[in-house]
C-alpha positions as CSV (number, residue, x, y, z in Angstrom):
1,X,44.5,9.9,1.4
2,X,47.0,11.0,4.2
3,X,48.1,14.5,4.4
4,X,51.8,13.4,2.4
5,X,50.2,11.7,-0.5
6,X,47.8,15.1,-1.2
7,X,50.8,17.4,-0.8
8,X,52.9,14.6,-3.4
9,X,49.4,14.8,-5.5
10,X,49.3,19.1,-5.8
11,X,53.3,19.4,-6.6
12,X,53.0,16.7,-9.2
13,X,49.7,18.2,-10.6
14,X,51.1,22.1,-10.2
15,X,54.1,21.1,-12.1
16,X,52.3,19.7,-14.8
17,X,49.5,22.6,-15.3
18,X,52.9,24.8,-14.9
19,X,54.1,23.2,-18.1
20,X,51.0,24.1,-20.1
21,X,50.9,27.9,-18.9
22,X,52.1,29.4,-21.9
23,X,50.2,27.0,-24.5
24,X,46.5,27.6,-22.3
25,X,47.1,31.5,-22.9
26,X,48.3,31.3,-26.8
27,X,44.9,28.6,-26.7
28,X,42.6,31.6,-25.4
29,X,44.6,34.4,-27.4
30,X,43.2,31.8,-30.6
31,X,40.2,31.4,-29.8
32,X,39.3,35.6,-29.0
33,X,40.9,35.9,-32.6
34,X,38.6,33.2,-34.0
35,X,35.7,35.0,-32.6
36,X,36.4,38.1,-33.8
37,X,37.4,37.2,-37.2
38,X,33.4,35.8,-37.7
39,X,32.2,38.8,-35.8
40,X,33.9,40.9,-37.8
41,X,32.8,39.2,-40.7
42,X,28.8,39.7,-40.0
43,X,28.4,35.7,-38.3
44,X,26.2,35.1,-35.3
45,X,27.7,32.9,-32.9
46,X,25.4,30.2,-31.9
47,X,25.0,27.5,-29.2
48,X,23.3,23.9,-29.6
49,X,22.5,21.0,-27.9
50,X,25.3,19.1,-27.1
51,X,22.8,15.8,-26.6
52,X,21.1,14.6,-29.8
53,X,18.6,11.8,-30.1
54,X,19.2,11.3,-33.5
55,X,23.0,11.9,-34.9
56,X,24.5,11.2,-38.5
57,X,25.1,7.4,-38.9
58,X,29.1,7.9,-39.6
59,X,30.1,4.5,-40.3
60,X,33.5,5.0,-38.8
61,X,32.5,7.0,-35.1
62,X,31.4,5.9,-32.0
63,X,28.9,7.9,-30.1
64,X,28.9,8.3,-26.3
65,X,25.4,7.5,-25.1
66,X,23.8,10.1,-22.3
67,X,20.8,8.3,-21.0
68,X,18.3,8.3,-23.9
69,X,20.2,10.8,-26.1
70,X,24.4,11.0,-27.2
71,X,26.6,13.0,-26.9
72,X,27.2,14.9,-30.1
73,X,30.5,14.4,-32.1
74,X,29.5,17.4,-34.3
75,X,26.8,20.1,-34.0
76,X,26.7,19.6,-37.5
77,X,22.7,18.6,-38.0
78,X,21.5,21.1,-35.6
79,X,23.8,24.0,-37.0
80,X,22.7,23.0,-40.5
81,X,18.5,23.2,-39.6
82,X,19.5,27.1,-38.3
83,X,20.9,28.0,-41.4
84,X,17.5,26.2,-43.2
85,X,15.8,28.6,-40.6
86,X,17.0,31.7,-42.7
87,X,20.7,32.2,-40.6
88,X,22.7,32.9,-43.5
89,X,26.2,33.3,-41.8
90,X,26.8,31.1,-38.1
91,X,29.6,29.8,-36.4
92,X,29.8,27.7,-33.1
93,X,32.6,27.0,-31.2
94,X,32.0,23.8,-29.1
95,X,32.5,20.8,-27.1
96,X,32.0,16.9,-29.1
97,X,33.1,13.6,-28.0
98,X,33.7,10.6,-29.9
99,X,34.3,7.0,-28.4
100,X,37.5,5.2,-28.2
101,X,39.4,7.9,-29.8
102,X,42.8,8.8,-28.2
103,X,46.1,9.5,-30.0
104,X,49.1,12.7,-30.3
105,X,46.0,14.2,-32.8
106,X,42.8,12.7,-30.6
107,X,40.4,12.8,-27.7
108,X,37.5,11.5,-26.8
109,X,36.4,14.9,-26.2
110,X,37.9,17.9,-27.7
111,X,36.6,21.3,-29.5
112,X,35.6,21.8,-33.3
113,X,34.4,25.5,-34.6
114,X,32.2,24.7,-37.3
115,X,30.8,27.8,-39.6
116,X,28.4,27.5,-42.3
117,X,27.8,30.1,-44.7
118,X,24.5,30.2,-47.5
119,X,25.4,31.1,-51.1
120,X,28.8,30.0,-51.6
121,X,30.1,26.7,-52.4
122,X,33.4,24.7,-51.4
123,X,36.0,26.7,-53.6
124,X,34.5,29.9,-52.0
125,X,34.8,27.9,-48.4
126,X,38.4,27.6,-49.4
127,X,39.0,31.2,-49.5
128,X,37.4,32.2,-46.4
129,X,40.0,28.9,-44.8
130,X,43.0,30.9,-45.6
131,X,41.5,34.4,-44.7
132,X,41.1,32.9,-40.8
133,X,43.9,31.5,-40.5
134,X,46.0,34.8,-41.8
135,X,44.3,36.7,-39.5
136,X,44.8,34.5,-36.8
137,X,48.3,34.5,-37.5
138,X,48.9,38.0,-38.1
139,X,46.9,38.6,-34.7
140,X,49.5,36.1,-32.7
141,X,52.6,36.1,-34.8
142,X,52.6,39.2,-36.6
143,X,53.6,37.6,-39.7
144,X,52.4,35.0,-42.3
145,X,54.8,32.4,-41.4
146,X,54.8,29.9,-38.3
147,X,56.8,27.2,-37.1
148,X,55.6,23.9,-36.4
149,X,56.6,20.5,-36.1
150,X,60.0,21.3,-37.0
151,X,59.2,22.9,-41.0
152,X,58.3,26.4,-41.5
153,X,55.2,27.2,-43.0
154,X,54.2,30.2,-45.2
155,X,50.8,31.0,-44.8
156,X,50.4,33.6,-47.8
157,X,47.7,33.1,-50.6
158,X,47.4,30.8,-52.7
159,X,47.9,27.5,-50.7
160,X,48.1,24.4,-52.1
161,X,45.6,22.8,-54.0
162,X,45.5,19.2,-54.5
163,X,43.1,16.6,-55.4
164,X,42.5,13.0,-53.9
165,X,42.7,11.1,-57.0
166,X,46.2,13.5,-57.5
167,X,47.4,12.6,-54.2
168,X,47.0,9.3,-55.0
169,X,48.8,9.3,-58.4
170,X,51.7,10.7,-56.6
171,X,52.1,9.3,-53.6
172,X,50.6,6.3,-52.6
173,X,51.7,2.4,-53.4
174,X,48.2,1.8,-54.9
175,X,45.4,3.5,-57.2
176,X,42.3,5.4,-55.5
177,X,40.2,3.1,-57.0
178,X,41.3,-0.1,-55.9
179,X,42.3,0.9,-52.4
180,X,38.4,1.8,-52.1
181,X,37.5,-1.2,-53.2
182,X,39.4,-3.6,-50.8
183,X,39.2,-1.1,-48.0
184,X,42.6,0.4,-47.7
185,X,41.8,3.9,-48.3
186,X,42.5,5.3,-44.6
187,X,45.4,3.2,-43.9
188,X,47.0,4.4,-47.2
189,X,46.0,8.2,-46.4
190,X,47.1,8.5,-43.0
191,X,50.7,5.7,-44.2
192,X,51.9,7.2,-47.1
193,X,49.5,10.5,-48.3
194,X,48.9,12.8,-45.4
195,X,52.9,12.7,-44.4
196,X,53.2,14.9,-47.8
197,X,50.8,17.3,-47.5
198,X,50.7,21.0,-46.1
199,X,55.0,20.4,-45.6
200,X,55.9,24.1,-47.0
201,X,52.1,25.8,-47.4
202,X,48.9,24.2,-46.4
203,X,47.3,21.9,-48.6
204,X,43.5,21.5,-49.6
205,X,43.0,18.1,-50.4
206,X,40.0,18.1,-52.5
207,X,37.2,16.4,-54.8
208,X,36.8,13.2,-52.4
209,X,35.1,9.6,-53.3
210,X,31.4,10.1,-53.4
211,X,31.2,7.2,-51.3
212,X,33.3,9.2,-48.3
213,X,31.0,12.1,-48.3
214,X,27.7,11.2,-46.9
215,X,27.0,15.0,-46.9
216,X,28.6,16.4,-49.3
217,X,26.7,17.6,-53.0
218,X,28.3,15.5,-55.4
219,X,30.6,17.4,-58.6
220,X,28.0,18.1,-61.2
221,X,30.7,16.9,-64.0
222,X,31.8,14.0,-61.9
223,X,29.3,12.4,-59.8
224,X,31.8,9.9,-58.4
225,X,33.4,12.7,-56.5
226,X,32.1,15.0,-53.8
227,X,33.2,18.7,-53.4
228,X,34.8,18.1,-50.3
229,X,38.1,18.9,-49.0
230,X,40.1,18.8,-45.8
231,X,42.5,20.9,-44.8
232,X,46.8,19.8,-43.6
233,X,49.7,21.7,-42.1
234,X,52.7,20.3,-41.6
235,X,51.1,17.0,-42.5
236,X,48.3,17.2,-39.7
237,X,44.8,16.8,-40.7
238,X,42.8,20.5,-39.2
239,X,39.9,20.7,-41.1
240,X,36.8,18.8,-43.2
241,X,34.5,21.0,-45.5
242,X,32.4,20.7,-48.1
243,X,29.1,22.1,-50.4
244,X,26.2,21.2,-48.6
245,X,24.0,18.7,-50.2
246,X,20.2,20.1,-50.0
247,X,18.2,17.3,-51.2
248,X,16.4,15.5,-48.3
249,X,16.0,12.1,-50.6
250,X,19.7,11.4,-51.7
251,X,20.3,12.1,-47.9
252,X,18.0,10.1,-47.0
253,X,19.7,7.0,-48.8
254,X,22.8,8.2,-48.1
255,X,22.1,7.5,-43.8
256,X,20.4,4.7,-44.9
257,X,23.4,3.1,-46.6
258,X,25.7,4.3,-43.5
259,X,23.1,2.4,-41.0
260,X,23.2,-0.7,-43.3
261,X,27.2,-0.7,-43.0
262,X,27.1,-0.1,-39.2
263,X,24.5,-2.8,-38.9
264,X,27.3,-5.0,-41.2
265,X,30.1,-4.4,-38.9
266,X,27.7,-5.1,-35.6
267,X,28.3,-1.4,-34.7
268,X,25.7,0.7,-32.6
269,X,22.0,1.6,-34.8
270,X,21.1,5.0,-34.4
271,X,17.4,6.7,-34.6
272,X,16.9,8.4,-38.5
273,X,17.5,12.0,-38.0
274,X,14.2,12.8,-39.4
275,X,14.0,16.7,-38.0
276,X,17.0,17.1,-40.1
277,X,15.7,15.8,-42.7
278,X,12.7,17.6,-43.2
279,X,14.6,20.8,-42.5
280,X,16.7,20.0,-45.7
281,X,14.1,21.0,-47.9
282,X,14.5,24.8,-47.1
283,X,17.8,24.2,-46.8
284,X,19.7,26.9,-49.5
285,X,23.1,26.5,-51.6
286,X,25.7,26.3,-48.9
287,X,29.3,25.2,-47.8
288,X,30.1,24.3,-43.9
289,X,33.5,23.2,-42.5
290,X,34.7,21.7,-38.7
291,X,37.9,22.6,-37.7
292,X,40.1,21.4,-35.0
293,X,40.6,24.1,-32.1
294,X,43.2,21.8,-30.0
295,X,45.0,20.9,-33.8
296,X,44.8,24.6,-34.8
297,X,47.0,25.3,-30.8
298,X,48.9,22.8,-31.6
299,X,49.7,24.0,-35.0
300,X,50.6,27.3,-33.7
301,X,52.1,26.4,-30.2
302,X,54.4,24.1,-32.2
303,X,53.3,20.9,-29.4
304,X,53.5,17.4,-30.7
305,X,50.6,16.0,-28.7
306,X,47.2,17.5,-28.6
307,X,47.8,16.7,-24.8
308,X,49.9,19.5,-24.2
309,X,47.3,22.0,-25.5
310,X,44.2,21.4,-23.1
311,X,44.3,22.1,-19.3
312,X,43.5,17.8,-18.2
313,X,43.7,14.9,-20.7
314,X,41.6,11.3,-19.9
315,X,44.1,9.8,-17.9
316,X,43.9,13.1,-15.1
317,X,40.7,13.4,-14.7
């Protein structure tokens, strides 16, 4: 490269890491305030493998394979056998990577905090989901109201609570049911549902189709519905949480069932995550939840594009 051409390169690339300044230092300023929300609140903050041998069949992500292992997309499985160890309270704030996935809202590797907490279930999760982000809004704003993508959000307790089969009903073309069964669920969540939510408060959607919670306990009074819920602001997706299911059988059939609809669509077959598995069955009542970190900066840098939160997307690297 001649001496002109590296001096055309660092303007271009100064200029553009110039632009980002201000979001990189809210970024940190979020995550200090994540941190010492679950310090303050008696977690351990833990660190595991990013590689994994044996992942969670999702029937809808595409790993990024490492020599014999993967790269993880959650440290979900690894997080889960800690808190089956006897860690009541652990969070983790970490790299994952998914294949193929790039978008304003996606990367193929970005940052989740995942916490999981023993003893409480998803309506209890809920609660400690608007506690965090208060804080992290009183800590940065001073207030419980934000700006972002154009609509201003109030933050105060109680937010929205609204279930899928309710979302549905109100605002999508056809029933839950039969969009599940000829396979238009995501297109008519992302099309028509998630637009609405979160547009004044934030919104927990909530009681999901058993069959799109692998590992999620299913609702006592209505097995065909998990207690899972994600969380929306301003319409953008942040967060996925649910109870834990703790019995190593129905999970069990539940990967199986995943690996038999990735072997269907031709998709990569993954090792049984049999460690996991057998750590299930110490496993206590517990709820667990990944959040977006580069969502949550873009939430409160008010940025359209995840790219303007993180110091280099794909295409500079």
């Amino acid at each position: 490269m001649s001496p002109e051409s590296k001096n055309k390169f660092f303007r271009e690339e100064q200029k553009r890491l110039a632009k980002r300044k201000d979001c990189l230092w809210l970024r940190a300023r979020l995550v200090h305030e994540i941190r010492r929300f679950f310090v303050e609140n008696k977690y351990l903050e833990v660190e595991t493998p990013q590689l994994t041998k044996s992942p969670a069949p999702e029937v809808h992500i595409e790993l990024i394979r490492a020599g014999d292992s993967y790269l993880q997309a959650s440290p979900e499985l690894y997080m889960k056998r800690l808190l089956a160890a006897g860690y009541p309270r652990i969070f983790q704030i970490s790299k994952c990577f998914r294949n193929g996935e790039r978008g304003n809202f996606h990367l193929p590797e970005f940052t989740l905090l995942e916490w999981y907490r023993a003893e409480i279930d998803y309506e209890r999760l809920m609660e400690d989901c608007e506690a965090l982000i208060l804080w992290i809004s009183g800590s940065i704003s001073g207030g419980r109201k934000i700006r972002t993508q154009g609509r201003e959000i109030d933050l105060d307790v109680p937010w929205e609570r609204i279930s899928v089969s309710e979302s549905f009903d109100r605002y999508a073309s056809l029933d839950l049911e039969t969009a599940i069964r000829n396979g238009y669920f995501d297109e008519i969540m992302v099309k028509e549902i998630e637009p609405n939510l979160g547009i004044t408060k934030p919104t927990f959607l909530y009681d999901y189709p058993a069959t799109l919670a692998s590992l999620a306990k299913l609702k006592p009074d209505k097995p065909k519905f998990a207690e899972r819920f994600e969380i929306y602001i301003a319409g953008i997706e942040l967060a996925n949480g649910f109870s834990e299911l703790t019995d190593p059988i129905e999970q069990r059939k539940r990967f199986e069932r995943d690996q038999r609809k990735r072997q269907e669509s031709g998709k990569q077959m993954y090792p049984m995550a049999e460690n996991f598995l057998k750590s299930l069955e110490q496993l206590p009542q517990a709820a667990g939840i990944a959040l977006g970190v580069d969502r949550l900066a873009m939430i409160f840098s008010d940025k359209p594009s995840i790219d303007d939160v993180v110091s280099f997307t794909p295409e500079e690297l």
